[in-house]
N, CA, C and O atoms as a GROMACS GRO file, in nm:
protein
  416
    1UNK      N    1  -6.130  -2.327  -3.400
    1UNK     CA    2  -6.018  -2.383  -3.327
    1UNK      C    3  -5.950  -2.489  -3.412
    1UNK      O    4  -6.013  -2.550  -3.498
    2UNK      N    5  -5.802  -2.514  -3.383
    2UNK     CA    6  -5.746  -2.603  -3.451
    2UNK      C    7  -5.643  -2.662  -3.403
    2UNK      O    8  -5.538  -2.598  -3.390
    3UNK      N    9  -5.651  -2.780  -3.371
    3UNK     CA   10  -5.531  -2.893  -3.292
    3UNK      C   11  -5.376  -2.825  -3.329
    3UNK      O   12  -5.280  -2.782  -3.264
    4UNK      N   13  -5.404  -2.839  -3.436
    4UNK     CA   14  -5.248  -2.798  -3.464
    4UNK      C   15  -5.212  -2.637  -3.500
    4UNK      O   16  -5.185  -2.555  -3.412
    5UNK      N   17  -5.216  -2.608  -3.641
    5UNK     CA   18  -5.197  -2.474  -3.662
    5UNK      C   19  -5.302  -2.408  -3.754
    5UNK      O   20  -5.383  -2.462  -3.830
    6UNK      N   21  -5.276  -2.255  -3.724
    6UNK     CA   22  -5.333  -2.212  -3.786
    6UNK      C   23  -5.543  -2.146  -3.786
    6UNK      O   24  -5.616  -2.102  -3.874
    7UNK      N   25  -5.562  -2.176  -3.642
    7UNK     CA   26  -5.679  -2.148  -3.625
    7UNK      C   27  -5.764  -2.090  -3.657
    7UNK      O   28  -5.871  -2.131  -3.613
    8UNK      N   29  -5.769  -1.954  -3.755
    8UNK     CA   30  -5.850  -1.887  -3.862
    8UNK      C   31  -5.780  -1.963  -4.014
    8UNK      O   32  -5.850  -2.019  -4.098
    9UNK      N   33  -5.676  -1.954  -4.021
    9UNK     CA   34  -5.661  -1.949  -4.173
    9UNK      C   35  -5.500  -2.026  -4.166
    9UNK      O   36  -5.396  -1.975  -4.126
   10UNK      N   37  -5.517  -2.130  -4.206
   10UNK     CA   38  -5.346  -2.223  -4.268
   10UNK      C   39  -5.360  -2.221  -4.418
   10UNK      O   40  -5.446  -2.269  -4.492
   11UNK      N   41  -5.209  -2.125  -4.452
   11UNK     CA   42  -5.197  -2.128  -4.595
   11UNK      C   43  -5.050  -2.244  -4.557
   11UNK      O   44  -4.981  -2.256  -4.455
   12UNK      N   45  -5.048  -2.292  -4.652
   12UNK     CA   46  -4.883  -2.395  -4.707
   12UNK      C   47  -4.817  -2.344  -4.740
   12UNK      O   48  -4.704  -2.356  -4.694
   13UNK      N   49  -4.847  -2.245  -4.850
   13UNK     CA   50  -4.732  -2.156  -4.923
   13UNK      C   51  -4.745  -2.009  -4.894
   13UNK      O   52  -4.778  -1.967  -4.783
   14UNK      N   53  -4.719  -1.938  -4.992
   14UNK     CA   54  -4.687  -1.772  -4.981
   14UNK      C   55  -4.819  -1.744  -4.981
   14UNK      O   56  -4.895  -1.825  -5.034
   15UNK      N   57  -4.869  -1.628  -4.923
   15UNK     CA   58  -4.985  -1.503  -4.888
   15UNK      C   59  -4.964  -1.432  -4.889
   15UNK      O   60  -4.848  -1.395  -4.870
   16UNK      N   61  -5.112  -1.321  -4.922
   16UNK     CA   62  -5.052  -1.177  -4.969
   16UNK      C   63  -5.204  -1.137  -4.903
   16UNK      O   64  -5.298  -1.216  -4.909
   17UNK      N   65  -5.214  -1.017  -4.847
   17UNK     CA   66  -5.343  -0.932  -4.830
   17UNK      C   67  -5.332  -0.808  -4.877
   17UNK      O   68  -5.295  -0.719  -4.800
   18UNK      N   69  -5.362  -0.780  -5.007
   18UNK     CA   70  -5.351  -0.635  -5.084
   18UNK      C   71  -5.454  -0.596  -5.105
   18UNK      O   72  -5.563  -0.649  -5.082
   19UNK      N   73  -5.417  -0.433  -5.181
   19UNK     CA   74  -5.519  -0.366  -5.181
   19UNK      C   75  -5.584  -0.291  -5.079
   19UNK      O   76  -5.513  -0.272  -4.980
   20UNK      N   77  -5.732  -0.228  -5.074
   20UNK     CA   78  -5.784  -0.184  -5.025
   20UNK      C   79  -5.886  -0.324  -4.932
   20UNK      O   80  -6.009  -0.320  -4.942
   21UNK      N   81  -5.840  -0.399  -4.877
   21UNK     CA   82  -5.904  -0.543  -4.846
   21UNK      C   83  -5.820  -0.537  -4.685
   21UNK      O   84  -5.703  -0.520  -4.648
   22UNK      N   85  -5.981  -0.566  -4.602
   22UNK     CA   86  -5.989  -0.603  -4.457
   22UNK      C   87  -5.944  -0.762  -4.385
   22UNK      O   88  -6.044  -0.826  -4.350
   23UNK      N   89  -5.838  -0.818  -4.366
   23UNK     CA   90  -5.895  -0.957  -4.330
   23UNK      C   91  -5.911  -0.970  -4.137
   23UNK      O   92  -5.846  -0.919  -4.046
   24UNK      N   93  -6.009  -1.046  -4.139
   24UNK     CA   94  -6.030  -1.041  -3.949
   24UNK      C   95  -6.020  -1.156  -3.906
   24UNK      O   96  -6.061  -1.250  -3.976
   25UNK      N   97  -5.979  -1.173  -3.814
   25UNK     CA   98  -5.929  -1.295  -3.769
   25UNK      C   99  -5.977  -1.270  -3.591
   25UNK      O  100  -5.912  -1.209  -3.506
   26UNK      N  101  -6.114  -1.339  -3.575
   26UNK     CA  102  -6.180  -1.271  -3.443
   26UNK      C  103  -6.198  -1.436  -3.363
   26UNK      O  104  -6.256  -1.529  -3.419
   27UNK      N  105  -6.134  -1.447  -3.228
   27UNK     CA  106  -6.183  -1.550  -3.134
   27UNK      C  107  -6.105  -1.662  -3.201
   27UNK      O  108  -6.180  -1.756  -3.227
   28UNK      N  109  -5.988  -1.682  -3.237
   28UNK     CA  110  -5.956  -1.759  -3.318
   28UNK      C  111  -5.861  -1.837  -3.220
   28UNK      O  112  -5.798  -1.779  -3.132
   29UNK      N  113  -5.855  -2.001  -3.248
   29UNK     CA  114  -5.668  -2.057  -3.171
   29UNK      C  115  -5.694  -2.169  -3.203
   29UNK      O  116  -5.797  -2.229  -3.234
   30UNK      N  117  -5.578  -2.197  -3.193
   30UNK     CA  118  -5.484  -2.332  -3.252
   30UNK      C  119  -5.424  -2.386  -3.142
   30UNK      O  120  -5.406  -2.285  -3.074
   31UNK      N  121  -5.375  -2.490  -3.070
   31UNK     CA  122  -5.307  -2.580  -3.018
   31UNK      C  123  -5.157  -2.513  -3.003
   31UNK      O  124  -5.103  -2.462  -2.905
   32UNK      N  125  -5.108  -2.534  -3.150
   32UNK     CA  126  -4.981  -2.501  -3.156
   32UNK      C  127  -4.880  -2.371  -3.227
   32UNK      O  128  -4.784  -2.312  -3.178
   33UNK      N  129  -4.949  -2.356  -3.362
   33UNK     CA  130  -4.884  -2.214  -3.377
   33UNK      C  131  -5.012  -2.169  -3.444
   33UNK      O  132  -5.107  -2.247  -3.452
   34UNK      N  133  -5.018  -2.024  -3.499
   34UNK     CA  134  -5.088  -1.950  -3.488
   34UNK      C  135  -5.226  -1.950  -3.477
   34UNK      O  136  -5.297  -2.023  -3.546
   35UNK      N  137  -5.267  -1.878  -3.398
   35UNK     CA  138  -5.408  -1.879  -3.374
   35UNK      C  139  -5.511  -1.830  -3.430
   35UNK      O  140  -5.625  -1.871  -3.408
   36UNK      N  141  -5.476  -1.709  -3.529
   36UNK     CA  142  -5.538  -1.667  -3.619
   36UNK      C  143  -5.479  -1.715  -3.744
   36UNK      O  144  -5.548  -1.787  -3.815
   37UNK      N  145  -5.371  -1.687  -3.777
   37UNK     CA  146  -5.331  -1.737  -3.860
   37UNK      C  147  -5.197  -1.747  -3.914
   37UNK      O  148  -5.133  -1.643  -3.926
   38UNK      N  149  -5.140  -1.869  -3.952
   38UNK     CA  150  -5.029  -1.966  -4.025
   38UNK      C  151  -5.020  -1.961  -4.115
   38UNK      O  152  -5.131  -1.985  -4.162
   39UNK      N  153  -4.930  -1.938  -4.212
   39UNK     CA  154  -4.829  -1.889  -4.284
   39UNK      C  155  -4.697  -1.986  -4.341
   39UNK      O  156  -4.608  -1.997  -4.256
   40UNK      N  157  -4.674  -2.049  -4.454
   40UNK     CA  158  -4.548  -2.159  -4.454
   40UNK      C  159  -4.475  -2.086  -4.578
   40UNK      O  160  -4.455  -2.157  -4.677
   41UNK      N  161  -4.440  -1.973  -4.580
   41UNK     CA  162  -4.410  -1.865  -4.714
   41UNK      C  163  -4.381  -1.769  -4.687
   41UNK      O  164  -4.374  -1.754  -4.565
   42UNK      N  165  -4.349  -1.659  -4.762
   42UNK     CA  166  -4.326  -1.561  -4.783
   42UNK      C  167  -4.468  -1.461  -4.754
   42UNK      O  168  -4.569  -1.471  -4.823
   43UNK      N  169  -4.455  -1.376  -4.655
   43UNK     CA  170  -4.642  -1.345  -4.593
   43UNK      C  171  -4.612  -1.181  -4.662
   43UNK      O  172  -4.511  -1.118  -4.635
   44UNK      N  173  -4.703  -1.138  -4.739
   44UNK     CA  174  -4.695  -0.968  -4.771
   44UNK      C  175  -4.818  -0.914  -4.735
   44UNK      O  176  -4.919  -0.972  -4.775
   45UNK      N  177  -4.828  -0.812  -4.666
   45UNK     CA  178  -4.969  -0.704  -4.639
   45UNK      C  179  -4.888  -0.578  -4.731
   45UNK      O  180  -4.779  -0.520  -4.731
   46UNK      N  181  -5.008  -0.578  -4.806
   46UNK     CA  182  -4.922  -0.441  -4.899
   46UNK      C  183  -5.089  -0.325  -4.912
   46UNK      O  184  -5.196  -0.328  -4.850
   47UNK      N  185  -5.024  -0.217  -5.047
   47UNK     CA  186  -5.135  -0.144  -5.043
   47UNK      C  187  -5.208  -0.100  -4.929
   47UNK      O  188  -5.166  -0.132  -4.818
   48UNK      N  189  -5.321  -0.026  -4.939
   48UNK     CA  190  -5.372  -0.023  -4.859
   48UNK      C  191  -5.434  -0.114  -4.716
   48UNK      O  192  -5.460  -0.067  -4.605
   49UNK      N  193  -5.446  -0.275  -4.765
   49UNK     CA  194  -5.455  -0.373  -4.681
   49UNK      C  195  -5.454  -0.365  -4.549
   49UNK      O  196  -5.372  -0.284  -4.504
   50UNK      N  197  -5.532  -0.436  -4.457
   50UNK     CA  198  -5.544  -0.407  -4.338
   50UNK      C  199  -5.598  -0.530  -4.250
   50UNK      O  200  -5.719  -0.553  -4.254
   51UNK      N  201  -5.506  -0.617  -4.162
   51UNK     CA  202  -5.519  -0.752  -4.101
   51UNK      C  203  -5.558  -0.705  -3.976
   51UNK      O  204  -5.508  -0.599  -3.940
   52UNK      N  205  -5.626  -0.753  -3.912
   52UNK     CA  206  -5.700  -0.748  -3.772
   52UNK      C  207  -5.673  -0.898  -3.730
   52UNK      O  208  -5.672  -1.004  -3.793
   53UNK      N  209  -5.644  -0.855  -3.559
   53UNK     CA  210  -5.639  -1.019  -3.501
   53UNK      C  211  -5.672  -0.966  -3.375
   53UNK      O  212  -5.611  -0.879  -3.313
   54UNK      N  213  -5.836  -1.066  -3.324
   54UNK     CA  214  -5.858  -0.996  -3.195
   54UNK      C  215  -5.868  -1.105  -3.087
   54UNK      O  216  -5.892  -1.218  -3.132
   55UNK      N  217  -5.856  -1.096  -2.976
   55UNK     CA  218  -5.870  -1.240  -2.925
   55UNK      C  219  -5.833  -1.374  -2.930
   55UNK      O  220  -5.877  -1.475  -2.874
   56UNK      N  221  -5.735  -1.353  -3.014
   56UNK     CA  222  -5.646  -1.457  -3.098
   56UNK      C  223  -5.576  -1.587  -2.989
   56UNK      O  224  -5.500  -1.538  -2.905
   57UNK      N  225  -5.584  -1.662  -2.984
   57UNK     CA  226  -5.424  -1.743  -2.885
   57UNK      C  227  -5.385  -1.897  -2.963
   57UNK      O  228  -5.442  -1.970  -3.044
   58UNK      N  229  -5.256  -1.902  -2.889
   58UNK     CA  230  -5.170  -2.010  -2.944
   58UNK      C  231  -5.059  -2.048  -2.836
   58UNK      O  232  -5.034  -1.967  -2.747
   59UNK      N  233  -4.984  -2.187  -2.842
   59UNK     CA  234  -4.870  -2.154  -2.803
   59UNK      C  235  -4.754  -2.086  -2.830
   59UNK      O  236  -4.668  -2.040  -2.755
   60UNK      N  237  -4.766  -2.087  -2.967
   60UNK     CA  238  -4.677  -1.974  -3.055
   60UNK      C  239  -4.750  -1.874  -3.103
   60UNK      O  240  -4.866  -1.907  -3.128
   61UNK      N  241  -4.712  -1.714  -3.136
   61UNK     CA  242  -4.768  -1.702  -3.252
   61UNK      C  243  -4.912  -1.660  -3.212
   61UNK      O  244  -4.983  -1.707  -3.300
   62UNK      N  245  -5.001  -1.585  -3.109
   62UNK     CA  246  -5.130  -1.604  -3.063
   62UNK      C  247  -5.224  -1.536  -3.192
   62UNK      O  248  -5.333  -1.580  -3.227
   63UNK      N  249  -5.162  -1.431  -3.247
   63UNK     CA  250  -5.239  -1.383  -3.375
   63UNK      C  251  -5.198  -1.450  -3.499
   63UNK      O  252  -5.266  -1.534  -3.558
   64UNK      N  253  -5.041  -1.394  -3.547
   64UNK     CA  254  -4.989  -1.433  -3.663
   64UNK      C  255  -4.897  -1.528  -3.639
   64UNK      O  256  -4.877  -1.545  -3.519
   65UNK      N  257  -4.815  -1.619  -3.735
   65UNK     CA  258  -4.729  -1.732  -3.714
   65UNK      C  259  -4.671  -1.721  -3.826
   65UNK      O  260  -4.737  -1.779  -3.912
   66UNK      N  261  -4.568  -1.670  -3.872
   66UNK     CA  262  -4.537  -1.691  -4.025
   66UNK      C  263  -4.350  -1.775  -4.015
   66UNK      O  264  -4.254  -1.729  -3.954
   67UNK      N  265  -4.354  -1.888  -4.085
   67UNK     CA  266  -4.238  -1.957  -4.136
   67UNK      C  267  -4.215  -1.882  -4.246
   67UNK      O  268  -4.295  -1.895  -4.339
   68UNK      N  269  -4.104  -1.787  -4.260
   68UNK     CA  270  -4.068  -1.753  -4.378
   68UNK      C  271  -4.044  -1.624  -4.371
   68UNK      O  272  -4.037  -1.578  -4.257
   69UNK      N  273  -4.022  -1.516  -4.500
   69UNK     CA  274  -3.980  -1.360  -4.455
   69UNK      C  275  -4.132  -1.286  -4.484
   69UNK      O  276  -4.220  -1.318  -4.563
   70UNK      N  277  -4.127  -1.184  -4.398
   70UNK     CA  278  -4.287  -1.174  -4.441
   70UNK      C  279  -4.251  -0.947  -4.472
   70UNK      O  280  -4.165  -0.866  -4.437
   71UNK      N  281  -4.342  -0.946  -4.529
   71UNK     CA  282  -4.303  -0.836  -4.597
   71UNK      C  283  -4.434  -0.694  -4.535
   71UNK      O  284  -4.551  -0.732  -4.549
   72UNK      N  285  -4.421  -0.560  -4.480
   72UNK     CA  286  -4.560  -0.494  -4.491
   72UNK      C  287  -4.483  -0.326  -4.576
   72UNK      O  288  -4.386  -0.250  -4.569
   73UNK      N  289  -4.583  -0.341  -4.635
   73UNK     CA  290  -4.596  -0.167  -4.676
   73UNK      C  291  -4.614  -0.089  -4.605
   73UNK      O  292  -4.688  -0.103  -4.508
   74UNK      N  293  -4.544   0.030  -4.636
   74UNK     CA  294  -4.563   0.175  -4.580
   74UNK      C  295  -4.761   0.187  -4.523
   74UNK      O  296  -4.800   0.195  -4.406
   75UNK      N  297  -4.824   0.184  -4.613
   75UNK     CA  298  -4.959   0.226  -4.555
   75UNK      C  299  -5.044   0.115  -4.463
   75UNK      O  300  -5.134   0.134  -4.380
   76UNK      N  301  -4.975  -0.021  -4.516
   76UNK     CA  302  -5.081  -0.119  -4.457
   76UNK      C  303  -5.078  -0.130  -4.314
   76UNK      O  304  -4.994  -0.082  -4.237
   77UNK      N  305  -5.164  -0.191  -4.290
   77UNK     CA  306  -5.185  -0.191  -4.157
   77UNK      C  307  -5.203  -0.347  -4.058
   77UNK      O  308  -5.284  -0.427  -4.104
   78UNK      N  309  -5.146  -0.379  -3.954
   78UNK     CA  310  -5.191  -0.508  -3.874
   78UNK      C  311  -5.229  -0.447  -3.699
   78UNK      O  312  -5.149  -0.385  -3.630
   79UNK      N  313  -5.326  -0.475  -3.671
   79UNK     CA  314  -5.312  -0.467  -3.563
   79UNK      C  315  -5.400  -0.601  -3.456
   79UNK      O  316  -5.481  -0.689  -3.484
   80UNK      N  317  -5.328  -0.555  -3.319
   80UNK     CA  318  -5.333  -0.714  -3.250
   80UNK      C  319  -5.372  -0.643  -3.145
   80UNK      O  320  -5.330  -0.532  -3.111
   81UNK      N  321  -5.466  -0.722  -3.086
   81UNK     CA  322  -5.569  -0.658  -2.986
   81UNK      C  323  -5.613  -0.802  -2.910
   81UNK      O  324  -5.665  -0.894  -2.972
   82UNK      N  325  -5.578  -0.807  -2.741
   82UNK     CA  326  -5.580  -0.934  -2.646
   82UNK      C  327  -5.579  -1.017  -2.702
   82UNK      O  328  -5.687  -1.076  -2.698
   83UNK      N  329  -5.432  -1.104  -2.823
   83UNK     CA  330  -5.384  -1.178  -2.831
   83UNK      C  331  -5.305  -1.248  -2.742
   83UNK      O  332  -5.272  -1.170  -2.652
   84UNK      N  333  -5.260  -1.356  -2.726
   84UNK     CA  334  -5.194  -1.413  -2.617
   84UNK      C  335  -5.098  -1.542  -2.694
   84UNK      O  336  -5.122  -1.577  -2.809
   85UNK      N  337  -5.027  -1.582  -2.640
   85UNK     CA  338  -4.944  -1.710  -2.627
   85UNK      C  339  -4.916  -1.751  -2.530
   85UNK      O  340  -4.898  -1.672  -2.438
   86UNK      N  341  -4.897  -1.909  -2.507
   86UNK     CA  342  -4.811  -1.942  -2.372
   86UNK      C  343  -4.750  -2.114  -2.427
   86UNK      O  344  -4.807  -2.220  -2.452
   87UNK      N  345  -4.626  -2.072  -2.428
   87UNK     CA  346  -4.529  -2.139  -2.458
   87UNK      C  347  -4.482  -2.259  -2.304
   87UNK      O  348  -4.410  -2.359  -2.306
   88UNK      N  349  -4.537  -2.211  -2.215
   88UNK     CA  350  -4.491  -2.283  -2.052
   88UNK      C  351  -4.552  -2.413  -2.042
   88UNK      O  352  -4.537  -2.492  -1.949
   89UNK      N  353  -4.639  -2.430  -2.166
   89UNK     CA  354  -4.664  -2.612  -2.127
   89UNK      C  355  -4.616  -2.691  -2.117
   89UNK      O  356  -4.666  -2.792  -2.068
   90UNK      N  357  -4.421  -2.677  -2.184
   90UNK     CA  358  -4.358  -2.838  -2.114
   90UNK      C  359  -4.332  -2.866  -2.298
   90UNK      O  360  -4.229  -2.913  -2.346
   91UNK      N  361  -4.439  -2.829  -2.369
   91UNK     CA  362  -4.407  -2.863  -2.526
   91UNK      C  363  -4.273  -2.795  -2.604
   91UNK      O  364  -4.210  -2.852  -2.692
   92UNK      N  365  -4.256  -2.715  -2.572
   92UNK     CA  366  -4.127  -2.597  -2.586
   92UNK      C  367  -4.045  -2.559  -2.502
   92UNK      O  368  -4.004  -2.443  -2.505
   93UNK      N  369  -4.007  -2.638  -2.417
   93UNK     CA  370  -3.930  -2.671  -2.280
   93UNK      C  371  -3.935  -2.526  -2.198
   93UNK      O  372  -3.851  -2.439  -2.177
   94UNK      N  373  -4.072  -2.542  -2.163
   94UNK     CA  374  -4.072  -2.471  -2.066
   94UNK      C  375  -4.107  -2.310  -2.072
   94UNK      O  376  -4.175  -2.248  -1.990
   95UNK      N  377  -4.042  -2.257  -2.191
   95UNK     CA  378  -3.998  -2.147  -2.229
   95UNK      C  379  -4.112  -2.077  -2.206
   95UNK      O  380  -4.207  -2.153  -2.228
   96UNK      N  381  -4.149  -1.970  -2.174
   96UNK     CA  382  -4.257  -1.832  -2.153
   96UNK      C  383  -4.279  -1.755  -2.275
   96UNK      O  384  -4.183  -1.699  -2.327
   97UNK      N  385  -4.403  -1.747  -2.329
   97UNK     CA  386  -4.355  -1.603  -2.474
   97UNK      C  387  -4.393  -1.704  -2.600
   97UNK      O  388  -4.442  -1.818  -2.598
   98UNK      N  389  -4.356  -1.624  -2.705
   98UNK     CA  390  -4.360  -1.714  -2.779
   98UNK      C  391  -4.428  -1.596  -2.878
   98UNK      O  392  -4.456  -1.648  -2.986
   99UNK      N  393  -4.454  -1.492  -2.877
   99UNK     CA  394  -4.522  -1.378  -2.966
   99UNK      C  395  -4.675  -1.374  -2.952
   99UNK      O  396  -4.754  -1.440  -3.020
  100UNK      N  397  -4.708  -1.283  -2.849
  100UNK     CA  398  -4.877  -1.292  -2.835
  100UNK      C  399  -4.944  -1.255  -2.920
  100UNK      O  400  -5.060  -1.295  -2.924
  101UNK      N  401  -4.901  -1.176  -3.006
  101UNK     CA  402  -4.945  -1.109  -3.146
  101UNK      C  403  -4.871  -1.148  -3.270
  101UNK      O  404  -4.945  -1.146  -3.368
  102UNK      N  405  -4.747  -1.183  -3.295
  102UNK     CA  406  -4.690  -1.216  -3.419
  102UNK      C  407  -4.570  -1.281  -3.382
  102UNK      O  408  -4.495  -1.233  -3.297
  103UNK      N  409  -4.544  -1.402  -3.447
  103UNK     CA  410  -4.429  -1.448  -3.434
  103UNK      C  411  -4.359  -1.512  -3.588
  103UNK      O  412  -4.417  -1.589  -3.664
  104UNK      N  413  -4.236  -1.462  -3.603
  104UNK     CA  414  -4.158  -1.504  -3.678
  104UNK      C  415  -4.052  -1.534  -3.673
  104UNK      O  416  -3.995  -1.577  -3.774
   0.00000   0.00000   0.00000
């Protein structure tokens, strides 16, 4: 868990998950944006690559959170499985949503 962002994994800058490479991001949350994981860059899943986010939550962003353009290949793969967000705390005026699985 993490007050602020990023609850599996806060990168600052650009990320990449290539190749033939699994990343999992299981039971994961953050406070405020992503719950698995945050992103302040340019985000690429390429190659074969393959991101998992299960159980994920946030107010933003409950799996992924990426600031920036984020890029996937033809083969790679993300998938988001009972991720959640909830944006209705009053911190983001109010607003509902917020990407239960990916937000950019």
């Amino acid at each position: 868990h993490s007050d602020r962002r990023g609850g599996g994994l806060y990168v600052g800058g650009s990320s990449e998950i290539s190749g033939n490479t699994t990343a999992t991001f299981a039971n994961c949350s953050s406070f405020f944006m992503g719950g698995g994981f945050y992103t302040r860059g340019h985000s690429t899943i390429s190659g074969n690559a393959a991101a998992t986010f299960g159980n994920c939550s946030s107010r933003r962003g409950g799996g992924f959170y990426v600031v920036g353009p984020s890029t996937m290949s033809e083969n790679a793969v993300a998938i988001f499985t009972n991720c959640s967000s909830d944006a209705s705390s009053g911190y983001f005026g109010g607003r509902v949503g917020g990407g239960g699985g990916f937000y950019a």
